[in-house]
Phi, psi and omega in degrees: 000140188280132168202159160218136217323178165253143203033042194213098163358115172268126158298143175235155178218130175249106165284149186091001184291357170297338194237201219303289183332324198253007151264357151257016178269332142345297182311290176317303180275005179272290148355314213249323183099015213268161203303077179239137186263316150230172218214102177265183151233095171266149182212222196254140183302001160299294196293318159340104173102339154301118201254148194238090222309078199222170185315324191234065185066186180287133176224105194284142192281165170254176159277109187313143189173128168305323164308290203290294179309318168264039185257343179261163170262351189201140200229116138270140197223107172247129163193191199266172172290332171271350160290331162283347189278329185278300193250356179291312150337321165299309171314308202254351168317117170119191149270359170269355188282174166285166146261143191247148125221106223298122176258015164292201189219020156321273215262342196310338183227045162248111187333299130041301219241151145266149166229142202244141161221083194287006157317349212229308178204069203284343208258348180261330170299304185291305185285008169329118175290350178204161188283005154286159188209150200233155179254165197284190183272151166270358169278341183265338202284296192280326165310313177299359199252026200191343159262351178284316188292335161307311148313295217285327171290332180224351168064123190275125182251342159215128177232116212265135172206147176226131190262106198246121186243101212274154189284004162250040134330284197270052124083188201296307155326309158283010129308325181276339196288317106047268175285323133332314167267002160281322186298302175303338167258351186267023211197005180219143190325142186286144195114324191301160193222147203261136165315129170225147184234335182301300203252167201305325183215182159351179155216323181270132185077342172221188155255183213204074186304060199149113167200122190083202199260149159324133130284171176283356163234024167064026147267139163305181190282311155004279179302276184349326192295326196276334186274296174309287186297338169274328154310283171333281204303286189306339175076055191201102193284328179283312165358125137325128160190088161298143201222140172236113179253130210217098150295121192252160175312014205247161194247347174207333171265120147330113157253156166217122183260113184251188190219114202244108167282120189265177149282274181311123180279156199231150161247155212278339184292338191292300194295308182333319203274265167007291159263353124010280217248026179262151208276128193081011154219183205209094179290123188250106209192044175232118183277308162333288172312349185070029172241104179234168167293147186205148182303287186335323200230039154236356159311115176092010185242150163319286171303165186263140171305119147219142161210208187037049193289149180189163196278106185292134193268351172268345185228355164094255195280323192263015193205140191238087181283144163198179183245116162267187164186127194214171184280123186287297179297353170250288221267352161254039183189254204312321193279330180300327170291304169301326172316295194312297182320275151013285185297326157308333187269354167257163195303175162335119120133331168295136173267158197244124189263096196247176188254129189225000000 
């Protein structure tokens, strides 16, 4: 069973700390306070030896190696899925091992492995049958956080969603690219169209319905991710959930417009008033005022953004439309892994709230 000690100082090891994810799980745990007696940082024999400015003095980067990693008490590993596919099992293997927790999309739909957003299901995490453990999609990490108090209160029978996806989805590269080429058509003869190599097309000035590969019923693995992963996390194996994912011009927060059929009839003050006071979010909700979620302004924050609640007019009575919008690198990666890490340290059954 996965667990870690309470009050008590960690080795902590981040793989991948060189790139967008694993400087802000740095951030994160720098920020949060959280109990680290030391910090390796692995990173690429490129990178190796380079030194890193942190909370807890200069920290030289290493060179990667499973002896040294299971050598932590706790491993984040954002690096691609076959490097977790290779070495997380190693890390954590045995009683001597670490607990790994993976920001890859490796372990998420392995019976095996949990996968947590612990504000949701913390208790699948701490009962982990081996010490991995996985962390969601961040497009499911933020969405998910404004349909589970929705559930648990009106029980969800179907949920439709479309997806505005900021380019560091696709990691530090795709920020740059991003911004570099918008410089490059805002700074070149009109007509020009900016070079892409991260992403399917262009990116700056326009948008992009595809992201990640086709299935075969011709949603992306993207979508898909998000219809697999809120069955998991929520535990409603069946649940309906569409998903249309469209990458945009933005550079780190998410949007999302879903759209919800209940059991249960539902009124928008009642939910409004629900999520106010649900954990990890931050109601933005005055249309009089122009005040909604928006990348500007969850970008670099914690809580997830919802607003624009409103009485969905295809399911009536039984239906709710709203918007969220959250920082794809914090609350859908960096801050849900240390949230997990957190969460480990308290028992079996307790619920988990964190202060954000």
């Amino acid at each position: 069973m996965a667990a870690l000690p309470a009050n008590t100082p960690l080795k902590v090891g981040i793989c991948g700390a060189t790139g967008a994810v694993g400087k802000e799980i740095v951030g994160v745990l720098e920020t949060r306070g959280f109990p680290v007696k030391e910090l390796h940082l692995f990173g690429s024999e490129r990178s190796s030896g380079k030194v890193v400015e942190t909370k807890w003095g200069k920290v030289e980067i290493e060179a990667f190696s499973v002896q040294k990693a299971r050598e932590m008490d706790v491993v984040f590993i954002s690096v691609s899925g076959d490097f977790s596919k290779e070495y997380a099992k190693a890390i954590a293997e045995g009683d001597d091992g670490a607990v790994v927790i993976d920001n890859s999309s490796a372990f998420r739909y392995d019976k095996d492995v949990a996968l947590c957003v612990p504000e949701i299901n913390a208790d699948a995490a701490r009962k982990n049958p081996n010490k991995v453990i996985a962390n969601p999609n961040c497009t499911t990490a933020i969405g998910i956080m404004a349909l589970f108090p929705l559930h648990k209160r009106f029980g969800l029978k179907k949920v439709i969603m479309s997806t505005y996806q900021a380019a560091s989805g696709a990691g530090q590269e795709g920020m740059d690219e991003l911004r570099d080429g918008a410089k490059e058509v805002v700074n070149s003869a009109e007509g020009t169209i900016a070079k892409n190599k991260i992403f399917a097309h262009p990116l700056p000035f326009n948008l992009i319905p595809h992201i990640d590969v086709f299935q075969d019923n011709l949603y992306t693995k993207e979508e898909m991710k998000v219809t697999w992963e809120c069955r998991k996390i929520m535990d409603i194996p069946s649940l309906p959930v569409s998903c249309t994912a469209v990458r945009i011009p933005t550079f780190r927060a998410h949007a999302e417009s879903i759209v919800v059929e209940t059991e249960k009839p539902i009124k928008v003050d009642e939910a409004r008033d629900l999520l106010a006071k649900s954990p990890g979010i931050a109601l933005a909700d005055e249309p009089a005022n122009k005040k909604y979620p928006m990348p500007l302004t969850a970008s670099k924050k914690y809580p997830v953004e919802v607003g624009r609640i409103r009485q969905n007019i295809v399911f009536g009575d039984h239906g709710l439309e709203f918007f969220v919008c959250g920082d794809q690198l914090l609350r859908g990666a960096a801050l849900n892994a240390v949230l997990i890490a957190e969460a480990l340290a308290e028992p079996v059954g307790k619920d988990f709230t964190p202060k954000l």
